[in-house]
C-alpha positions as CSV (number, residue, x, y, z in Angstrom):
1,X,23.1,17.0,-20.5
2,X,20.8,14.3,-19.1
3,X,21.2,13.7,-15.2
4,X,19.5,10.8,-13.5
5,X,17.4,11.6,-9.9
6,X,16.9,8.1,-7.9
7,X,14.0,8.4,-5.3
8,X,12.3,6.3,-3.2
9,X,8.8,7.2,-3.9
10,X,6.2,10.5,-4.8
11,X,4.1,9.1,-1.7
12,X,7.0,10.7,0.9
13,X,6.0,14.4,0.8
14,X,9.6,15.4,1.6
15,X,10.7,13.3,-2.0
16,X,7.7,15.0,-4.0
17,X,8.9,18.7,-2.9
18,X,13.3,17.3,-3.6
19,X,11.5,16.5,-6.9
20,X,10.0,19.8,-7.5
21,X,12.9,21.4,-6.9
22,X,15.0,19.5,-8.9
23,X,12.9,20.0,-12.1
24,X,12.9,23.6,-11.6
25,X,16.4,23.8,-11.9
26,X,16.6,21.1,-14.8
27,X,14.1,23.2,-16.5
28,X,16.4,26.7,-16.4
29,X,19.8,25.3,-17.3
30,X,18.7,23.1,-19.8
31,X,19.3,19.9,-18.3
32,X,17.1,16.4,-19.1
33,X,16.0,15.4,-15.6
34,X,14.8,11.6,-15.5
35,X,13.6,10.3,-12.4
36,X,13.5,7.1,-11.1
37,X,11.4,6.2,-8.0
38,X,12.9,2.8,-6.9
39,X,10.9,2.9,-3.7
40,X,13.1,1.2,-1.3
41,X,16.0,-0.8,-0.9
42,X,15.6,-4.9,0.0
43,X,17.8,-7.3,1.4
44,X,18.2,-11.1,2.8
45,X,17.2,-9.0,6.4
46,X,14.7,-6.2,6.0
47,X,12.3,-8.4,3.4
48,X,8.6,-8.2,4.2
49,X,6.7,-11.8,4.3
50,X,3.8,-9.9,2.8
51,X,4.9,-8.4,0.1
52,X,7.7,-10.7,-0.8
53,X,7.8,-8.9,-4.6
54,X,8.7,-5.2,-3.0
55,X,12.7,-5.7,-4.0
56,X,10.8,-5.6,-7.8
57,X,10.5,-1.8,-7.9
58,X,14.5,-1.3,-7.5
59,X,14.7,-2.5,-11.0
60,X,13.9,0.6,-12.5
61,X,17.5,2.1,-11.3
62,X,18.8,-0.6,-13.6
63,X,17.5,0.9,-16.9
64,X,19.9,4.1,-16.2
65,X,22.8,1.7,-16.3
66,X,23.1,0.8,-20.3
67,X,21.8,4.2,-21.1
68,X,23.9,7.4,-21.5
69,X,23.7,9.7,-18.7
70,X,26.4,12.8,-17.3
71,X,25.6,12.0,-13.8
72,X,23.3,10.6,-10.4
73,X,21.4,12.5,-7.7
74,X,20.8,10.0,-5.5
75,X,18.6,10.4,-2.4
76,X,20.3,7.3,-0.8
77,X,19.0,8.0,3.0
78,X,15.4,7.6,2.0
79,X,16.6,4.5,-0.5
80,X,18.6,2.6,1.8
81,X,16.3,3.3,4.7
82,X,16.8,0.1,6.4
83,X,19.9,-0.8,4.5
84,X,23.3,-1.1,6.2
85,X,26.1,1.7,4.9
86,X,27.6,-0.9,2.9
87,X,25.1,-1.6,0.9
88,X,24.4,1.9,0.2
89,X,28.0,2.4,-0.5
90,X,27.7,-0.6,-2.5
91,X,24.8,0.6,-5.0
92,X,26.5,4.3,-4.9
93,X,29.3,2.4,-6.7
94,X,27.5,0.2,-8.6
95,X,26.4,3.2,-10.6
96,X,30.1,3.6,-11.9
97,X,30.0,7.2,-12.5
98,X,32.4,9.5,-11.6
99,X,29.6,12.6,-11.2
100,X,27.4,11.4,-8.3
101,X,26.1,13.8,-5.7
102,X,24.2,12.1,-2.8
103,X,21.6,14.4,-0.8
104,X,22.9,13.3,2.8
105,X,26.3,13.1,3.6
106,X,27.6,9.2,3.0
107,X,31.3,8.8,3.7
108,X,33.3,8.5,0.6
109,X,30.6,10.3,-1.7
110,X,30.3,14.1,-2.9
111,X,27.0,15.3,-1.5
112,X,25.0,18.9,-1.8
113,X,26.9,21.2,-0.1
114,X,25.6,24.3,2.1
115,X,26.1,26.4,4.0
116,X,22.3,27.1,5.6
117,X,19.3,24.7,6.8
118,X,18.1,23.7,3.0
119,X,14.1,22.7,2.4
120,X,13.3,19.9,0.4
121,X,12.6,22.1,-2.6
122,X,15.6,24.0,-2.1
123,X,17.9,20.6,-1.7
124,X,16.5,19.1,-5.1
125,X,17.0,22.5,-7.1
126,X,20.7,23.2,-5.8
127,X,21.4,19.7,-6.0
128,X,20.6,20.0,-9.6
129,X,22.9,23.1,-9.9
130,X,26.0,21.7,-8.1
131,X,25.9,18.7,-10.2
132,X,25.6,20.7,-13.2
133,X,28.5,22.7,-12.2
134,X,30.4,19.8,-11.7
135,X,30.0,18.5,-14.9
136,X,29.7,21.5,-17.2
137,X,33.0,23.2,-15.4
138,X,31.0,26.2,-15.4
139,X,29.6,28.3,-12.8
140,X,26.0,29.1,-12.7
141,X,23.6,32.2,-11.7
142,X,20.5,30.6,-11.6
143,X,18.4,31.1,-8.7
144,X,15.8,29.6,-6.8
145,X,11.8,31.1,-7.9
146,X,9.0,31.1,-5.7
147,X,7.1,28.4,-6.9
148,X,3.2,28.3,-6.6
149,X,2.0,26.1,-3.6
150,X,0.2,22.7,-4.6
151,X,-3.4,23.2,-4.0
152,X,-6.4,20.9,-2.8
153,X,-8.0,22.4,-6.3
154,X,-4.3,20.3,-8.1
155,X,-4.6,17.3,-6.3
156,X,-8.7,17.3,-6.9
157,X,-7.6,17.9,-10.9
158,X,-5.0,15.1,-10.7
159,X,-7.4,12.5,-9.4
160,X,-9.7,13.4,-12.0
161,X,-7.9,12.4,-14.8
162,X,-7.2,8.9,-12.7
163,X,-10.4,8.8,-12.6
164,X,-10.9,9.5,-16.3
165,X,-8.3,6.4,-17.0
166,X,-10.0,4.4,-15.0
167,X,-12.9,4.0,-17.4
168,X,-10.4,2.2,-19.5
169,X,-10.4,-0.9,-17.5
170,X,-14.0,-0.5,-16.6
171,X,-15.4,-0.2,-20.3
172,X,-12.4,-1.3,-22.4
173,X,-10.7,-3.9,-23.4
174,X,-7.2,-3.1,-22.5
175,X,-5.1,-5.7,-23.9
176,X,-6.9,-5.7,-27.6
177,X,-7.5,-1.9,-27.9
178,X,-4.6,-0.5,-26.9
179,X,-5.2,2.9,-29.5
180,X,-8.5,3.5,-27.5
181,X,-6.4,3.4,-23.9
182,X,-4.1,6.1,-25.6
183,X,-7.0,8.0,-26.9
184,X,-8.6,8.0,-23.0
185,X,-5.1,8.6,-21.9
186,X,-4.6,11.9,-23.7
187,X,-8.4,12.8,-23.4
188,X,-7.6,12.5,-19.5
189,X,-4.7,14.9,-19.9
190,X,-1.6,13.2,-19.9
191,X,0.5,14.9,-22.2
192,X,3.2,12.5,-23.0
193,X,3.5,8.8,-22.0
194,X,5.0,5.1,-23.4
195,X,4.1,2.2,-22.0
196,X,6.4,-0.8,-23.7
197,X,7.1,-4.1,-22.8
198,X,10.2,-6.1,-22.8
199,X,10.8,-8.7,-25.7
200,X,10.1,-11.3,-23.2
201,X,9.5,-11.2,-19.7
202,X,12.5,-11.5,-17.4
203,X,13.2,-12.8,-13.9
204,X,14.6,-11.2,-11.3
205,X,16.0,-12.3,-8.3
206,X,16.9,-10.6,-5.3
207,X,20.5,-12.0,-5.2
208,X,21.5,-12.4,-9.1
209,X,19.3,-9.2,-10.4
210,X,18.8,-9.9,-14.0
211,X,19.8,-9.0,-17.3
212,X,17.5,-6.0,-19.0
213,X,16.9,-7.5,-23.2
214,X,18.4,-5.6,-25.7
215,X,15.1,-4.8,-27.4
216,X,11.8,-3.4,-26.1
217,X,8.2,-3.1,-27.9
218,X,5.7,-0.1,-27.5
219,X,2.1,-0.6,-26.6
220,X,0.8,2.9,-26.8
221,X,1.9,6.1,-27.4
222,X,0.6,9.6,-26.2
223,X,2.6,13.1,-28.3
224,X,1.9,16.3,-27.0
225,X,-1.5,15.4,-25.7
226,X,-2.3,13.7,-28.9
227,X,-2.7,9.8,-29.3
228,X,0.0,8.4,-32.0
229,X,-1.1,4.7,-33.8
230,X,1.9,2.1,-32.4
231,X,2.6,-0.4,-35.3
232,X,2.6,-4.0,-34.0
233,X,6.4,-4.5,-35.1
234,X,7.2,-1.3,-33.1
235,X,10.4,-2.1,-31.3
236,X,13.2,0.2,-30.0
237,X,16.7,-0.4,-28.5
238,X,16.3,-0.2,-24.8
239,X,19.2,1.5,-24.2
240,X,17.7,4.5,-25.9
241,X,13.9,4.4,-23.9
242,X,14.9,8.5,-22.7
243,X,14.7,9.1,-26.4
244,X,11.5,8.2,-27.2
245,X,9.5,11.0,-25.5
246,X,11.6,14.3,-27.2
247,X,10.8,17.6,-25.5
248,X,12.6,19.2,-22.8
249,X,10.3,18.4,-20.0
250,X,11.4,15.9,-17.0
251,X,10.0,12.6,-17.4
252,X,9.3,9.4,-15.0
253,X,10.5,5.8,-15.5
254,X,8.5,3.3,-13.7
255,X,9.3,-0.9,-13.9
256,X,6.3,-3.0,-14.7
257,X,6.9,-6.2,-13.2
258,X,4.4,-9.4,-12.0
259,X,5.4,-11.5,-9.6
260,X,9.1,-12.2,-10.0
261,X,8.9,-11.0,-13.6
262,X,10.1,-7.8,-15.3
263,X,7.5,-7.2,-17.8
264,X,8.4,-3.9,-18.9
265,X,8.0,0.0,-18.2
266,X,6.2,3.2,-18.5
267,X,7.9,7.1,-19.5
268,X,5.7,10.0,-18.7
269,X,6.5,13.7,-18.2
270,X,6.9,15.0,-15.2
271,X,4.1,17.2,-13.8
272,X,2.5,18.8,-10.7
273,X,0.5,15.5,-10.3
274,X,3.4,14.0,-8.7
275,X,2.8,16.5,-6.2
276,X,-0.4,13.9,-5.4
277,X,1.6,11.4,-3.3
278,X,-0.4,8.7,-5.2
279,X,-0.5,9.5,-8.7
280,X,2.6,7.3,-10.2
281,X,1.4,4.4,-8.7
282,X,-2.3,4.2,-9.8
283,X,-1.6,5.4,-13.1
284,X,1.0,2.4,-13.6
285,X,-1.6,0.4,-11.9
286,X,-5.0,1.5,-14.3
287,X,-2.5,1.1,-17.5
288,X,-1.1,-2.1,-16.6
289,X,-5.0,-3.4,-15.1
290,X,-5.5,-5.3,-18.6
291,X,-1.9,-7.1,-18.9
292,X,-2.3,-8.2,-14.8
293,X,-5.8,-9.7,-16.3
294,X,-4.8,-11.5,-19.0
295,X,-1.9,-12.9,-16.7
296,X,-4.3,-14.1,-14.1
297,X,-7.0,-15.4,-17.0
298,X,-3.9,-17.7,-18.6
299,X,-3.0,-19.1,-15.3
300,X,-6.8,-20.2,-15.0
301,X,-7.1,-21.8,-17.9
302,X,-3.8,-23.5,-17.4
303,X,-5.3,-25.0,-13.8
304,X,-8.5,-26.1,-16.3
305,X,-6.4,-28.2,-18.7
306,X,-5.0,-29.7,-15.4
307,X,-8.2,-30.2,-14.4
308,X,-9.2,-32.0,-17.7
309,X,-5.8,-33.8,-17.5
310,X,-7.0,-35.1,-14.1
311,X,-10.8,-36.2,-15.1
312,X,-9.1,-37.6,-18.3
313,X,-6.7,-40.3,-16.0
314,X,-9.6,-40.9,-13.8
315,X,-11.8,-42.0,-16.0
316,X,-9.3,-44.0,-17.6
317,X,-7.5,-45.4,-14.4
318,X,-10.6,-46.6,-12.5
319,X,-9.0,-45.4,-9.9
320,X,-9.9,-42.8,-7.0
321,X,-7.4,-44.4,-4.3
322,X,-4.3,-43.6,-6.5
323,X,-5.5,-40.1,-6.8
324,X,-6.8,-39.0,-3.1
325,X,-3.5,-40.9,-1.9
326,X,0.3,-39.9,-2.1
327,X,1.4,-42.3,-4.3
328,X,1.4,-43.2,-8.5
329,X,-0.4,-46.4,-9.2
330,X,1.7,-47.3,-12.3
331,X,5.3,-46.1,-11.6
332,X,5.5,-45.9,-7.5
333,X,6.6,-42.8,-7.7
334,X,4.7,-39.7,-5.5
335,X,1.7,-38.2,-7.7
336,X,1.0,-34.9,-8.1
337,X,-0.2,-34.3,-4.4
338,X,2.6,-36.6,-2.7
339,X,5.1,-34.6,-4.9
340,X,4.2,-31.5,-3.3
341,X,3.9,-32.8,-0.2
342,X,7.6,-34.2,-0.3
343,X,9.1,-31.4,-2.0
344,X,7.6,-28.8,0.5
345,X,9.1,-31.1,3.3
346,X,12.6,-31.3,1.0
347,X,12.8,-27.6,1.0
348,X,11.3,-27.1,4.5
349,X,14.4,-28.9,6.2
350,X,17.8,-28.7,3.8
351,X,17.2,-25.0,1.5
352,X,19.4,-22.8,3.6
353,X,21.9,-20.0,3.1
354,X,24.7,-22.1,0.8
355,X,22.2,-24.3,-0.5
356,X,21.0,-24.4,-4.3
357,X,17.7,-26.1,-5.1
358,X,17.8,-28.2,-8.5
359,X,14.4,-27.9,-10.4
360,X,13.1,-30.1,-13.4
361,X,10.3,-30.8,-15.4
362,X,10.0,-33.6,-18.2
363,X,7.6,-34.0,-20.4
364,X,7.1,-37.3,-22.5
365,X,6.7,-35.9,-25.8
366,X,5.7,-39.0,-27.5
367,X,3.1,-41.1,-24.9
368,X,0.4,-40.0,-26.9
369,X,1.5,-41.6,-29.9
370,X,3.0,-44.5,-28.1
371,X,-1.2,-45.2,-26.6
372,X,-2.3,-44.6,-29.7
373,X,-0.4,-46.4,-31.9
374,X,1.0,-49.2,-29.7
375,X,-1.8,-49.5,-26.9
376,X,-2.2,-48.2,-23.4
377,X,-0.2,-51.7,-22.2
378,X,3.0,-49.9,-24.1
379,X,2.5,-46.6,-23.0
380,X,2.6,-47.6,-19.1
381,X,5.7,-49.5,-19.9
382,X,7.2,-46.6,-21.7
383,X,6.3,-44.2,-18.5
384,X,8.1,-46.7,-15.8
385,X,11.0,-46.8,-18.1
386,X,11.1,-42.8,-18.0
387,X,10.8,-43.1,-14.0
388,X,13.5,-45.8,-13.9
389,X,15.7,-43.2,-15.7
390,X,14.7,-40.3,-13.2
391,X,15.7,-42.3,-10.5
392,X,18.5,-43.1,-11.7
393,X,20.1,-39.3,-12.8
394,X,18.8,-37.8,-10.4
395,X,19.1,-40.3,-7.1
396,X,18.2,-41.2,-4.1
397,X,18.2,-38.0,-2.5
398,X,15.8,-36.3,-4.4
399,X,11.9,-35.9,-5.1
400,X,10.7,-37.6,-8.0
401,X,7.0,-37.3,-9.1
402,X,4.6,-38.4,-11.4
403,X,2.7,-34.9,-11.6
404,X,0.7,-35.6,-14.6
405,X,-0.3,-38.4,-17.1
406,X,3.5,-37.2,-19.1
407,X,4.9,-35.1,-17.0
408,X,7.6,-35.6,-14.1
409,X,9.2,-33.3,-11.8
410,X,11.8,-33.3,-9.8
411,X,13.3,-31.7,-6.9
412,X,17.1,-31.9,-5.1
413,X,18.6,-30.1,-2.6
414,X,22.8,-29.7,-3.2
415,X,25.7,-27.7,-2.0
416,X,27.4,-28.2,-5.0
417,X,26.9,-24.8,-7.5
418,X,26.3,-25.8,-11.2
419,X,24.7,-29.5,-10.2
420,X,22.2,-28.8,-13.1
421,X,24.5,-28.5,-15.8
422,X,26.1,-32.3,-14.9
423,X,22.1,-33.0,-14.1
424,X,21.6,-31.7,-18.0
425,X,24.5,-33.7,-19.5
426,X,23.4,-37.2,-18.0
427,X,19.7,-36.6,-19.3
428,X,21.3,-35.6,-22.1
429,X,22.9,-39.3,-22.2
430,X,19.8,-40.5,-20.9
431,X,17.8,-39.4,-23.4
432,X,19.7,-41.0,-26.8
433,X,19.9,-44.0,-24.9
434,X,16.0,-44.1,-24.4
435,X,15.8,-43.2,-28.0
436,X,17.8,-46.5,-28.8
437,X,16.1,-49.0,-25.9
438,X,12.9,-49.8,-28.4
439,X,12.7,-49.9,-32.6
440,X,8.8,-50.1,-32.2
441,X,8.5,-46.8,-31.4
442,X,10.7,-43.3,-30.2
443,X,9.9,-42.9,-26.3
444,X,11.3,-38.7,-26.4
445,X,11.9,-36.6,-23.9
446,X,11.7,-33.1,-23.7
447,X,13.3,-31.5,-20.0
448,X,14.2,-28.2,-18.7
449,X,16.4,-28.4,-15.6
450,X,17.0,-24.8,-13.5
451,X,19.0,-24.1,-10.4
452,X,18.3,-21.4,-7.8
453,X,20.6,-19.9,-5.0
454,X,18.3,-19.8,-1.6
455,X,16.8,-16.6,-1.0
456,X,14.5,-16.7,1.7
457,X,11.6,-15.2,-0.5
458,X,11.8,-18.0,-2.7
459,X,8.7,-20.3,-2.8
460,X,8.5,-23.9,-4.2
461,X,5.2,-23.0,-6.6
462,X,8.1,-19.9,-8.5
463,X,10.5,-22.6,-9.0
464,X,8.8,-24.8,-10.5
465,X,6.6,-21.9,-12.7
466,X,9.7,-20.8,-14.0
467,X,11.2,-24.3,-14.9
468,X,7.4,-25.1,-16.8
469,X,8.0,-21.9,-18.7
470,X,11.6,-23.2,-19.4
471,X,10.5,-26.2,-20.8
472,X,7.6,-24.5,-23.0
473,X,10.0,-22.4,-24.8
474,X,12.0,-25.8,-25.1
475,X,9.1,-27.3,-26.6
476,X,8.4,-24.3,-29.0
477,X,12.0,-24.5,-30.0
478,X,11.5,-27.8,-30.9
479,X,8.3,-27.3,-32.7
480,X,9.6,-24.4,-35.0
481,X,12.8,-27.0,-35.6
């Protein structure tokens, strides 16, 4: 039987000792106890300006939904602290399972039932039970144990194997050695742990969730205290992630995410360290220290080939005016700052509740050729017939920029859902009849246009990241074609 225990998070002391509880009676009838610590709930009205991610961590209760399990605890007080009842009620029946037992009485729902003042130890283990009974049709005998009390000597032993981890990052190479991480990792005394990534990374929004791949890849791998090799082509169905670690011990699921990115997840036992308020966290955080470097060390050298883009058309332009101004010397469009500027403004006054903002990026895949071949004369004719075509699929009522030497992107604010896919079709049109306009030469365009519903969290600089990642794996389509 595998049962499913959503929390908000270890750091509550009231959640650690529910937990505790819980895994004592898991570990006498038998039952695999997952738990999920989802921190808590987010919505449109409770968001936090500072940490405009925090709705991220809720992901986690999604990998329990395309896996097999016989039924929910779900601590949905703590959850949907500043949630209204019906979205509680709302993500209670989103789990679609008829065996789910709340810990607080919600109208409508099956909670723990008794007849005494419960403690938080006491609500997790007969929680457990109840839910057990429920499913099994049986009646059980098993009774609650006095359990040893968490000591400062436990907690002093649990940060001392963070500690241990943390050497990792401080004299390792994390992404590249991944075998020595597990090797520190099971030296430190973690037992049993996965860290695996997702196929690709995945966005998720607050309003449309996302969609979890089929397929996941392991990173490292720590057996019964023992590190096991991970072969590169080491990928598992993610439906079946509660398989991997195979004992009868509880286990952990934490989300790794980045920004607006789900990136992937970590399984662990289990263990009185949870009882440390902290642990989960800055293990997740030490393990995942090496991936959050190499994400910031790309995004650098992507701002130093815009740099070197930038250099490149001033040396060439003779320009400084065109560059420290708003505008594009050669098309009349906004450059790169005066897009910004515009589009900040754009969004600023007309992205509302209702409202969808239209994205795009296009890259002219063939300028370089064009200069090269044909002359620097051609090429600036080619790029004000690509702005001509902008400004005419995409209208007047829209931002339309010349952000870098061959690349545009554009900006539109509609009330009309789907307005990128007609957006798509006409550049579509566009395109072939580009292609046809000159036999000296192809003038191609490779685009990626994306839509987003307003969600007040939403920031011009994610738009536009995810449409340039749209329009890379475009371009690596194309190359491989």
């Amino acid at each position: 039987m595998r049962v499913g225990l959503f929390i908000s998070e270890f750091k509550d002391e009231h959640v650690a000792y529910i937990c505790r509880g819980a895994d004592e009676a898991a570990c006498k009838l038998g039952i695999k106890l997952i738990i999920f610590p989802g921190k808590y709930m987010i919505t449109d009205r409770n968001i936090d300006e500072s940490n405009p991610y925090a709705y991220q961590y809720q992901a986690v209760f999604d990998y329990a939904m395309q896996a097999k399990f016989d039924g929910f605890i779900v601590d949905i007080d703590r959850i949907g602290r500043d949630a209204q009842i019906l979205k509680k009620e709302d993500f209670i029946k989103s789990l679609d399972n008829k065996n789910v037992l709340t810990l607080t009485t919600l109208n409508g729902f099956e909670s723990v039932e008794s007849e005494d003042d419960l403690t938080d130890e006491e609500l997790g283990f007969y929680a457990i039970k109840q839910l057990y009974e429920k499913i099994s049709g049986k009646k059980s005998d098993i009774e609650k144990s006095k359990l040893k009390d968490i000591t400062l000597k436990d907690i002093t032993e649990s940060i001392l194997k963070l500690q241990k981890i943390s050497e990792i990052i401080t004299f390792g190479d994390i992404q590249e050695k991944y075998s020595i991480v597990s090797e520190k990792v099971a030296e430190a005394g973690i037992e049993n742990i996965e860290l695996a990534i997702l196929e690709e990374p995945v966005n998720r929004s607050l309003k449309k969730g996302w969609k979890i791949p089929k397929k996941s890849k392991r990173i490292f791998s720590v057996k019964d205290g023992k590190s096991v090799d991970v072969l590169d082509n080491d990928s598992i169905n993610t439906k079946d992630i509660f398989d991997i670690i195979d004992n009868n011990n509880s286990q952990v699921i934490r989300n790794i995410f980045i920004g607006n990115e789900q990136k992937g997840f970590m399984i662990t036992d289990y263990s009185k360290d949870f009882m440390c308020g902290v642990f989960d966290d800055i293990l997740l955080d030490t393990l995942i220290a090496g991936g959050r470097i190499d994400y910031l060390l790309k995004n650098t050298a992507y701002l130093e080939e815009e740099l070197a883009d930038c250099q490149e058309q001033l040396a060439r332009d003779g320009s400084v005016l065109d560059h420290i101004g708003d505008k594009d010397y050669l098309t009349g469009l906004p450059n790169r700052r005066g897009f910004f500027a515009e589009a900040y403004d754009m969004l600023k006054e007309e992205f509302k509740e209702g409202k969808y903002a239209v994205v795009a990026y296009i890259d002219m895949d063939s300028l370089k050729n064009i200069n090269a071949i044909h002359g620097h004369d051609e090429g600036d004719h080619a790029v004000c017939r690509v702005a001509e075509i902008l400004e005419e699929v995409f209208g007047k009522h829209s931002v339309c920029g010349r952000i870098r030497g061959d690349e545009f992107a554009v900006i539109q604010v509609t009330d009309e859902e789907d307005k990128a896919e007609a957006l798509r079709i006409e550049m579509a049109r566009q395109n072939n009849k580009l292609l046809m306009d000159n036999t000296k030469y192809l003038n191609h365009l490779i685009y990626s246009i994306c839509e987003f519903d307003y969600e007040k969290s939403l920031s011009l600089r994610e738009m536009l990241r995810e449409t340039d990642d749209n329009l890379k794996n475009m371009k690596r389509l194309e190359s491989l074609g």
